[in-house]
Every structure is written in structure tokens, then in C-alpha cells.
C-alpha positions in Angstrom: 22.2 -37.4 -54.6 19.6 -34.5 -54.0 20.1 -32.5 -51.2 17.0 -31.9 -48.7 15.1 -28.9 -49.7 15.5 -26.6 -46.9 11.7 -25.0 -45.3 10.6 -21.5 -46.6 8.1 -19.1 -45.5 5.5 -20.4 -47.4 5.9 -24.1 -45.7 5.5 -22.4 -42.4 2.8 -20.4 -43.7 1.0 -23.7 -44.7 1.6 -25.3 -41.8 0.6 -22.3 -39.6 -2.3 -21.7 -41.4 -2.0 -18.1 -42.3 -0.9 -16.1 -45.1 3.0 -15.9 -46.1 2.8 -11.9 -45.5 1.4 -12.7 -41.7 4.5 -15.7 -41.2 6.9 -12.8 -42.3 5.8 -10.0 -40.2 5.9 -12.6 -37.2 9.3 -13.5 -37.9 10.7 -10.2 -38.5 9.5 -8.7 -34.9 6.3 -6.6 -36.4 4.3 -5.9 -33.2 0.8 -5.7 -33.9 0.6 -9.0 -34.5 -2.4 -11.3 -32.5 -0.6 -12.9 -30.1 -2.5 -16.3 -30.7 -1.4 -16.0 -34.4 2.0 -15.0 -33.2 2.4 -18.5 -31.3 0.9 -20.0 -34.2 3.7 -19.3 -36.4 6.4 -19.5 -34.2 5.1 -23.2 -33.4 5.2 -23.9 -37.4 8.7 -22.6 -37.9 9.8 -25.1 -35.3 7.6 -27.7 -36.8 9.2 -27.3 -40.1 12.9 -26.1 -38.7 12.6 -22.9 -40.9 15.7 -21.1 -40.3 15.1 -17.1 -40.9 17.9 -15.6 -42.7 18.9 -12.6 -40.3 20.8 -10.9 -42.7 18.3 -10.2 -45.1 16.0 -9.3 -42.3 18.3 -6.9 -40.9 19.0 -5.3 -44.6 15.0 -4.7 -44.3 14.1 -3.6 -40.9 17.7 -2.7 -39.8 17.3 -4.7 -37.0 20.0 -6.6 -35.2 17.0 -9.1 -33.4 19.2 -8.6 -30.4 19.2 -6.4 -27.2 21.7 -6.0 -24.6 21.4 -6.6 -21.1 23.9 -4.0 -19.7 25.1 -4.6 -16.2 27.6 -1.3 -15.2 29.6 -0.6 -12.3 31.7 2.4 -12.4 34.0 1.6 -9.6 35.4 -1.6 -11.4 37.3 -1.7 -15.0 36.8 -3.9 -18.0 39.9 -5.9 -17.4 39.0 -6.9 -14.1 37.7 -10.5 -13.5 34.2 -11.4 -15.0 31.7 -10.2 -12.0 31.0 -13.9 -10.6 28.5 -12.0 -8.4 26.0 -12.2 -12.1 26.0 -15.7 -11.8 25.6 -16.5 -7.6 22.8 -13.5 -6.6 19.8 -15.0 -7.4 18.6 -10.9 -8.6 20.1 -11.1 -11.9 18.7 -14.4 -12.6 15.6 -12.9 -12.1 15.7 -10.2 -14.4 17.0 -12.7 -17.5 13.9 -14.4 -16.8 11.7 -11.6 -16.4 13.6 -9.8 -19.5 13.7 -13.4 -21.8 9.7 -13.7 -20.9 9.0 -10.8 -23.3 11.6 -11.1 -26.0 11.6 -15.0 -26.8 8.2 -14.5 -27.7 9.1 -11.7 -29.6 12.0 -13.5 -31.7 14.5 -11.4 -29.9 17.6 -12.3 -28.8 19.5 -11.3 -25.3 23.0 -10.3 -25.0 25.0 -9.6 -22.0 27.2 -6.7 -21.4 29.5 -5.8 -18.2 30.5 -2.9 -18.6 33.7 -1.1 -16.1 34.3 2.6 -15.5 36.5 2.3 -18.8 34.3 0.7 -21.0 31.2 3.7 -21.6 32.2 4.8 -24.6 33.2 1.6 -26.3 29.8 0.4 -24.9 28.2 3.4 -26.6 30.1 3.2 -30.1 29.1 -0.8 -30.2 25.0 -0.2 -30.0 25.7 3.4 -32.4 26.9 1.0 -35.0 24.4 -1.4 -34.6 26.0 -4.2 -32.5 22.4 -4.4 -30.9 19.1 -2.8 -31.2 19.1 -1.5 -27.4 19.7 -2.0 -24.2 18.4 -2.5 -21.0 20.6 -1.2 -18.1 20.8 -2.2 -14.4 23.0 -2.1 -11.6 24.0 1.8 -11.8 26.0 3.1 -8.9 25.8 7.4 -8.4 27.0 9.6 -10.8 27.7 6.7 -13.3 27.2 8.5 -16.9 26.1 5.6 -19.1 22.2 6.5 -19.1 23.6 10.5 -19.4 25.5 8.7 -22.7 22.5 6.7 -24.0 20.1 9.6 -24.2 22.6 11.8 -25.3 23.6 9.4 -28.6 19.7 8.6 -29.0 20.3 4.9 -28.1 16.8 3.1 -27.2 17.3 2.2 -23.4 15.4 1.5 -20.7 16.7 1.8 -17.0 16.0 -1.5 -14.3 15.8 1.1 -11.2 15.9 4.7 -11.5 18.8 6.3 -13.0 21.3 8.0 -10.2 20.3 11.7 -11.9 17.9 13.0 -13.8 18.0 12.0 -17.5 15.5 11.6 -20.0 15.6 7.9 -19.9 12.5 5.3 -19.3 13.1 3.9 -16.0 11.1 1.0 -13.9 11.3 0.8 -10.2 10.5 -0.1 -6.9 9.2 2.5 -4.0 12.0 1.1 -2.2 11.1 3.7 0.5 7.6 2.2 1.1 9.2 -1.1 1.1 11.5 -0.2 3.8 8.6 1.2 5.8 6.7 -2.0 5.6 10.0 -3.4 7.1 9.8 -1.0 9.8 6.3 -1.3 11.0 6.2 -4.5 11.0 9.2 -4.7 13.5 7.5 -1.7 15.8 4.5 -4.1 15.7 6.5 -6.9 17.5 7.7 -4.3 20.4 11.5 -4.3 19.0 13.1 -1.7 21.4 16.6 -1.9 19.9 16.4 -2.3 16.3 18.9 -2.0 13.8 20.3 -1.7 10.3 22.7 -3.4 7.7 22.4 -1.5 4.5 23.5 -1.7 1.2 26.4 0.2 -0.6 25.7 3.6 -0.2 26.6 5.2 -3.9 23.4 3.1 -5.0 20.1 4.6 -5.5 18.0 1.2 -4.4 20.3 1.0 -1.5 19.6 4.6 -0.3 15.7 5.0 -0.4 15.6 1.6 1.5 17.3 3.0 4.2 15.9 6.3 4.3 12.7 4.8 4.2 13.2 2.8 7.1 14.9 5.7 9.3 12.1 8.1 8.7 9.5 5.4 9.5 10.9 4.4 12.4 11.5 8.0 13.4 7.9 7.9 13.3 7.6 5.2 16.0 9.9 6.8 18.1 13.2 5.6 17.3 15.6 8.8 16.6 18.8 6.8 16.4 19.3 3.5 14.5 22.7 1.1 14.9 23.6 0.7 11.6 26.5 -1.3 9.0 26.6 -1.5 5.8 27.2 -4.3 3.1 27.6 -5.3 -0.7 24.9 -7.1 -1.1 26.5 -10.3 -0.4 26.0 -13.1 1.9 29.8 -12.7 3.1 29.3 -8.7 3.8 26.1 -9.2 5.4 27.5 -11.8 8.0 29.9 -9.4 8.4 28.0 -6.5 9.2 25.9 -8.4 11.8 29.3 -9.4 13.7 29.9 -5.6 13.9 26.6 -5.1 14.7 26.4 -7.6 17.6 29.5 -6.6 18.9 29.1 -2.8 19.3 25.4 -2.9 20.4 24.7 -6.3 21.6 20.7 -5.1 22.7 20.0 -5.2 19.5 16.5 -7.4 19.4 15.3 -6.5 15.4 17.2 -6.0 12.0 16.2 -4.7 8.7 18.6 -5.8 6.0 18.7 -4.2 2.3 18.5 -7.3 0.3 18.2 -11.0 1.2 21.8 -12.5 0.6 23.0 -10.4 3.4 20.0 -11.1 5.4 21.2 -15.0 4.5 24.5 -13.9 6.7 23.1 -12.5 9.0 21.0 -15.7 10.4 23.8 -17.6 10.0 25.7 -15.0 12.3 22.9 -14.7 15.1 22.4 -18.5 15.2 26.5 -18.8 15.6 25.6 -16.1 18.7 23.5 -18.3 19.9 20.6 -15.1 19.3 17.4 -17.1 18.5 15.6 -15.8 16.0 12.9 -13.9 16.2 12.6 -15.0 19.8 15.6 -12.6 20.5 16.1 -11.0 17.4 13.9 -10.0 14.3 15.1 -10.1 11.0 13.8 -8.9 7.8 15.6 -9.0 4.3 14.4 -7.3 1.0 13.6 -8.9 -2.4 11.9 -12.2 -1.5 14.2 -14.2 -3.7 15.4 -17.8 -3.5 17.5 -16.8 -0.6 14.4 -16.2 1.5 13.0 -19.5 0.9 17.0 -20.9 1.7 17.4 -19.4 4.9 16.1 -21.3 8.3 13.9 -19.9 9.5 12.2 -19.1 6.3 13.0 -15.2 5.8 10.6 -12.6 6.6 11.1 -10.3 3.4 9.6 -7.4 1.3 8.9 -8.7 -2.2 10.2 -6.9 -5.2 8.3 -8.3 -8.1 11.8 -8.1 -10.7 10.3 -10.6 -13.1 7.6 -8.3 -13.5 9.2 -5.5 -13.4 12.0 -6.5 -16.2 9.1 -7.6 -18.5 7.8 -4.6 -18.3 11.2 -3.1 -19.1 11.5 -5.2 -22.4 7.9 -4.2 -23.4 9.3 -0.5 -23.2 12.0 -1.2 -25.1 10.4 -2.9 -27.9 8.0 -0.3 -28.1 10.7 2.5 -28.0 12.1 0.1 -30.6 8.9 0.0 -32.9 8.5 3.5 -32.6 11.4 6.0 -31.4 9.2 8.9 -31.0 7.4 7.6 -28.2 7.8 9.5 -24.8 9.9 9.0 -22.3 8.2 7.4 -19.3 8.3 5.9 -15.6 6.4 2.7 -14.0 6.8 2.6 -10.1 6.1 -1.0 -8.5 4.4 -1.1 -4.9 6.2 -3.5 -2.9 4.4 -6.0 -0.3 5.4 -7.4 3.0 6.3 -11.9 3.1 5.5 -12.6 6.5 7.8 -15.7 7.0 9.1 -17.1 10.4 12.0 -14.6 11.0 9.8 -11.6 12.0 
């Protein structure tokens, strides 16, 4: 019995509608490329099930098709437990999706990587030899020496948040600062007299200019002393921090928290308290993520646009990719104030 013929490039090329030369640079990541023509043949090689032989495309453009999404934590090591935090804070959902909206177009393929304090270098030798094109790298505490390690072994990266030192690295951020202020003027604007605090960890960059950002502007409206605790980013550390909080300065009547898991916490806290909110107390988280939308009341929150931002990262990256001698560069995001029911 014959066996079925498998699809080629030309089928797809027929089907598509386009010349076999345009179906292969398509298929083996080209970028200038029209982007109708682009869904054009990608829609064929479903059509026909065309299966592109990734070996000989990597013999040809020396291209793995696959970049890795590096989440690092130099306080933790590589044969601790899988991070279940990845898979329950709705932030690194957001970036996948952000990251996946630019590189499934683009035929590219997304691998994860957690790396501990002891697994840099192993990290580093992997993408040397070609275990994946590049990376993208989030979550970096201070003086973690991955993006130091990247730039150093001329790795294409690209940094989610700006990297804890100066290194020449493309970055994307957030002003957190400014978001922090939006925080604080908008609880000065309801008359809080007492307001307070719950950070994130403090060896994190994104953690840091919130905070500072929200002292200095609410130094500015007269507040030279803030109450303040400090979390993990998690619902369970920010519930925590509002107990403390409550108990050592019960006046408290507003509360700015660093992300909005803790914020999550900290409603669950004040209703517990028996603290209506915002009637008695304020509240106003950071990200406008699912969590936001979760909480009752509806969270008052500064949005941090990560899909956008993490698309933006994977555009660097494949241009970095395309060509390596373009310069190193920086793209700030201006945050904007959710006005919800909690503030």
C-alpha cells in the first residue's frame, strides 16, 4: 500500500498563493516579511499540515526557533521546589501572553527557565551552545549577576524591568515611581490623615521605586512619616502585613500596597476587622491584574500594561536576534490610575 505523500513547501506555497521562496522565508523566522503575507502562509501550512523540518532550518539560519523565558531568583537554589508562585500570581501569566503574542506569529517557540542562585552559569553555557536563541529575563532581585553574565557572553537578552545595576542590556519598564505617586495623590485627594504602606521585598528594584515614589509624594502633601510593612508579593504576606499594620497603628484610614495579591489580603484583613472599606480605610494595589477585578470591593489599582510591555520585549529580542549589532536600548511605560470602589 502507498503511503500518504507528506505536504512540501511548494503545496503550501500553492495554497497560500505566493512563491515557494516567500513560504520559506515565512517559515524560517525572516522578518521583513508583510505581515498579511505572513498570516497567509502560516494559515496554508496548517491547511496542508506541513511540518517544517527544524533541523535543516537550524543547519541554515542557526536558529534554535526557541527563546527562553528566564525567571531568576538568587536567594533560592535550583534543587529547591518548582516556584508554584509562576503558576498562582496572575503577573507571570501575563507576560506568557504578552511574550507568546509576538513569537507565535513569528514561528517561535517559548521555553521556560527557573533559574536558583546556583544555576547562572549552567544557564549561561545552555543558551552559549545553542539550547535557545535568547532569552528574556524577569523577576531579578539586587545584585543578581545573570544580566552582568548575558552581556558579558554576548547572549541576546532582553530585561522585563530594569536590571538591579547598570549593564548594557535592553530593558523595558514601568515608572513605578509615577505610579506610586498616582497612588498617593489620589489618597491625599480623599482627606486620608493616617495613611500607610505594605511594600514589596525590598532587594527588588520594582518594589523599591514604588515605595519611594509614594513616600516622596506624599512628603509633598505633608506626610513626613509613613507606617509601613512589607510583603512577598503574595496574598498570604499581604494579609499579614495589614494585621501588623492594624495592630501597631490602628488610625490608619488609607493603604497603598505594591502589587494586587497582597492588596487581595489586605481587604480580606480589614473586612475580618470589621474596617469598612473605603468608608474607614482606603486601599490601593498596583498592577490591575485579575486580582483587582477578584477582590470585593472591586480594587482601586495602578495599571501596569505587562502584556504590552512583554510584547514589546519579544520584538526586541527578535530584532536583537535578526540583527546583533543593533544598540542597546530602553522603553519606559507610563502607568495610569483604575479608579475602582476601594479608593
Amino acid at each position: 500500500m502507498q503511503s500518504q505523500r507528506l505536504p512540501t513547501l511548494e503545496d503550501v506555497a500553492r495554497v497560500a498563493g505566493v512563491s515557494r521562496a516567500t513560504v520559506s522565508r515565512v517559515i524560517n523566522g525572516i522578518r521583513n516579511v508583510d505581515p498579511q503575507l505572513h498570516e497567509l502562509v502560516w494559515s496554508a501550512v496548517d491547511q496542508t499540515g506541513y511540518v517544517p523540518n527544524k533541523l535543516a532550518r537550524s543547519l541554515v539560519t542557526r536558529r534554535t526557533g526557541t527563546v527562553a523565558l528566564v525567571v531568576s531568583d538568587s536567594e533560592t537554589h535550583d534543587d529547591d521546589p518548582f516556584m508554584s508562585r509562576f503558576f498562582s500570581d496572575p503577573y507571570f501569566g501575563r507576560v506568557v501572553g504578552g511574550l507568546m503574542s509576538v513569537l507565535r506569529p513569528a514561528g517561535v517557540q517559548l521555553a521556560l527557565q527557573m533559574v536558583g542562585a546556583d544555576g547562572h552559569k549552567r544557564l549561561v553555557g545552555d543558551l552559549r551552545n545553542g539550547q535557545a536563541d535568547g532569552a528574556v529575563v524577569l523577576s531579578l532581585p539586587a545584585h543578581d549577576p545573570l544580566p552582568g553574565m548575558l552581556a558579558d557572553n554576548g547572549i541576546p537578552a532582553v530585561l522585563i524591568g530594569r536590571p538591579p545595576e547598570p549593564v548594557p542590556i535592553s530593558y523595558v519598564d514601568l515608572d513605578n515611581s509615577a505610579g506610586a505617586a498616582l497612588a498617593a495623590d489620589r489618597l491625599a485627594a480623599r482627606g486620608c490623615t493616617c495613611p500607610a504602606v505594605i511594600s514589596g521585598p525590598p532587594d527588588v528594584p520594582a518594589s523599591v521605586d514604588r515605595i519611594s515614589g509614594f513616600r516622596h509624594t506624599m512628603a509633598r502633601h505633608g506626610h513626613a512619616w509613613l507606617p509601613s510593612a512589607s510583603g512577598n508579593f503574595t496574598q498570604e504576606s499581604g494579609a499579614e502585613a495589614m494585621r501588623s499594620l492594624l495592630s501597631s497603628h490602628p488610625a490608619i484610614d488609607g493603604v497603598f500596597v505594591a502589587n494586587d495579591l497582597m492588596a487581595l489580603g489586605a481587604l480580606l484583613v480589614l473586612r475580618d476587622a470589621g474596617r469598612r472599606v473605603p468608608e474607614d480605610v482606603a486601599v490601593i494595589g498596583f498592577d490591575d491584574s485579575s486580582a483587582a477585578l477578584a477582590a470585593r470591593p472591586a480594587l482601586t489599582t495602578v495599571r501596569h500594561p505587562l502584556e504590552d510591555m512583554s510584547a514589546e520585549a519579544a520584538r526586541l529580542l527578535l530584532t536583537r536576534l535578526d540583527d546583533p549589532t543593533t544598540r542597546v536600548t530602553s522603553i519606559i511605560y507610563e502607568p495610569t490610575l483604575v479608579p475602582r470602589q476601594t479608593a
